[in-house]
C-alpha positions in Angstrom: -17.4 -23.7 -22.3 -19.3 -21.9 -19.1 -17.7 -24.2 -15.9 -20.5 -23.1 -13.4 -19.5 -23.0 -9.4 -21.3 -25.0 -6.7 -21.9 -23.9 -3.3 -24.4 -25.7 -1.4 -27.7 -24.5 -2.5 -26.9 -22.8 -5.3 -25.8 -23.4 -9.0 -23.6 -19.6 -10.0 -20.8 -18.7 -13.0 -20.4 -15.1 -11.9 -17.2 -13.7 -14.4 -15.7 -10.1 -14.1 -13.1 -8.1 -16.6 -11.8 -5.8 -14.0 -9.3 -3.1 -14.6 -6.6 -0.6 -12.5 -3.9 1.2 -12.3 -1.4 2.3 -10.4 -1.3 6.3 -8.6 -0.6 8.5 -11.6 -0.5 5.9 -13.6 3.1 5.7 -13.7 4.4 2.9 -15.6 6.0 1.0 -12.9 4.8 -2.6 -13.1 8.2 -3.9 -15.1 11.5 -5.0 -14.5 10.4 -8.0 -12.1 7.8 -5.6 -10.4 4.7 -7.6 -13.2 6.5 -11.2 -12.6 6.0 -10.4 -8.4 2.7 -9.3 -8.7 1.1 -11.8 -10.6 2.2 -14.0 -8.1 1.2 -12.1 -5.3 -2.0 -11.7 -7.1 -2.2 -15.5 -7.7 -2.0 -16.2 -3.8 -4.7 -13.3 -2.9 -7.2 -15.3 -5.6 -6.7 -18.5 -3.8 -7.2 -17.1 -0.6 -10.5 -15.6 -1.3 -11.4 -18.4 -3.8 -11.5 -16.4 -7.0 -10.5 -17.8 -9.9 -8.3 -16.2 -12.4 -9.3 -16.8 -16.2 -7.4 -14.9 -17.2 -4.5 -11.8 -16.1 -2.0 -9.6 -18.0 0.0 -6.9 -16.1 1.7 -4.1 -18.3 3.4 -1.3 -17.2 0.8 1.3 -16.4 -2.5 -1.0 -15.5 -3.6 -4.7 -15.1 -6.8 -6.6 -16.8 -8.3 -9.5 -15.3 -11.0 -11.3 -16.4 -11.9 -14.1 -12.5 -14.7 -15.9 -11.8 -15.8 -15.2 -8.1 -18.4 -16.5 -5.6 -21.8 -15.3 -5.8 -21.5 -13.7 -2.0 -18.8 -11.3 -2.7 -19.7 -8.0 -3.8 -18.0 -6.1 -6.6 -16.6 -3.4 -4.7 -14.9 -5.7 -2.1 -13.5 -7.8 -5.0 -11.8 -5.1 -6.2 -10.8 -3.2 -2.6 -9.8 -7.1 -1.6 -7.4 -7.6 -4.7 -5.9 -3.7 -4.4 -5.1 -3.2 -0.8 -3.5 -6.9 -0.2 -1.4 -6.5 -3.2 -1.0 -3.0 -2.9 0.8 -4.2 1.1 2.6 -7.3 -0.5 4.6 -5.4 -3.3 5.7 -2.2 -0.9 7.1 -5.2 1.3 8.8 -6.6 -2.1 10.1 -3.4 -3.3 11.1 -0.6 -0.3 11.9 1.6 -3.6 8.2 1.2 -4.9 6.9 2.0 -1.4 9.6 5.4 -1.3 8.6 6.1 -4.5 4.5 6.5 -3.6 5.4 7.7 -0.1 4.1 11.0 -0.3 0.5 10.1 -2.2 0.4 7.0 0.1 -1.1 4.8 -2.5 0.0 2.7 -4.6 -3.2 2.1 -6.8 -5.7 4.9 -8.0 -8.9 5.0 -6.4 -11.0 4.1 -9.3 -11.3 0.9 -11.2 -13.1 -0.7 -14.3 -15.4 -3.8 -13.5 -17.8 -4.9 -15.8 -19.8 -8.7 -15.6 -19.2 -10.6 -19.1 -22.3 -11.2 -20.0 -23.0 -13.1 -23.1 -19.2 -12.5 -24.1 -17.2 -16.0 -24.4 -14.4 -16.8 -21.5 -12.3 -17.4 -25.1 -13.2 -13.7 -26.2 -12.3 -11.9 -23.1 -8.7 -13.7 -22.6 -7.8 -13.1 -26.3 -8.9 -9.5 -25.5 -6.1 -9.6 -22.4 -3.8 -11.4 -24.1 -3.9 -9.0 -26.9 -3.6 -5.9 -24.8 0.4 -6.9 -23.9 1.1 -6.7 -27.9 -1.4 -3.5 -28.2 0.5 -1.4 -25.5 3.6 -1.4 -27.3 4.3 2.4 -27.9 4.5 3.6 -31.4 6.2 6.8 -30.8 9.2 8.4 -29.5 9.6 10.0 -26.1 7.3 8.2 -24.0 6.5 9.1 -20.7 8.2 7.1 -18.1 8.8 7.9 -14.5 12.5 6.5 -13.3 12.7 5.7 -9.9 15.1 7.8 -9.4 13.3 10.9 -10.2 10.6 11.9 -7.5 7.9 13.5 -10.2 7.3 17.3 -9.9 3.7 16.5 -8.6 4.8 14.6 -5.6 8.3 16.3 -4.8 6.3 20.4 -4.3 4.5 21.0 -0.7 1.9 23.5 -2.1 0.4 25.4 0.3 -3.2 26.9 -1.0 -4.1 30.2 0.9 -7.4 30.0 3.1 -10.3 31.7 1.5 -12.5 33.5 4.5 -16.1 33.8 3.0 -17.1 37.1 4.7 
């Protein structure tokens, strides 16, 4: 059933599946981090009146499938919903924050959004719902990043040689 939105010249049902990640994609969205986050997430789609149809976090990226108003733009739906959260959880977890201090980022830059478009609301939140039972790894020695353990990447200082074009 499309629930269309009402603003006061205008008649809209504007519905995104948006997708991130976190920096590396490290798998650090468990152990209380996912339960905090939708929460936090939760309060940031009040605020800006989205509407969540929607949300599963798993370890190493978050789907969401929200209805929004017509007047916000794509790009600041996404940059809204990444930066405030992205603030919120380093104040939640000092250990997250240490963890990402040298990259200074939680989330990637990039992002998946994509309008719905003829696809039902009950399609895309099976697809979401789904995605918790289809992440479940299926082989031994999977790559996870302990908090403990600054990763290679971020623990060297490289220091690349100037090139002087003559």
């Amino acid at each position: 059933m499309n629930k269309s939105r009402h603003s006061s010249h205008s008649t809209y049902l504007c519905r995104y599946h948006l997708i991130f990640c976190p920096k590396f994609r490290f798998r650090v969205l468990k152990d209380g981090v996912d339960e905090t986050l939708k929460e936090i997430l939760q309060k940031i789609c009040d605020r800006y009146r989205y509407e969540i149809q929607a949300m599963e976090v798993m370890p190493d990226h978050i789907h969401f499938f929200l209805s929004a108003p017509q007047t916000a733009a794509l790009t600041d739906i996404a940059w809204t919903i990444k930066s405030i959260s992205a603030i919120e959880l380093f104040k939640a977890y000092p250990d997250l924050k240490h963890f990402y201090q040298r990259c200074g980022r939680l989330w990637s830059n990039g992002y998946f959004i994509a309008t719905t478009g003829d696809a039902s609301a009950e399609t895309i939140k099976k697809y979401i719902e789904d995605q918790r039972k289809s992440s479940e790894p299926t082989w031994k020695g999977e790559r996870v990043c302990p908090e403990q353990r600054i990763p290679e990447l971020l623990r060297l200082k490289l220091n690349y040689p100037m090139r002087i074009k003559s």
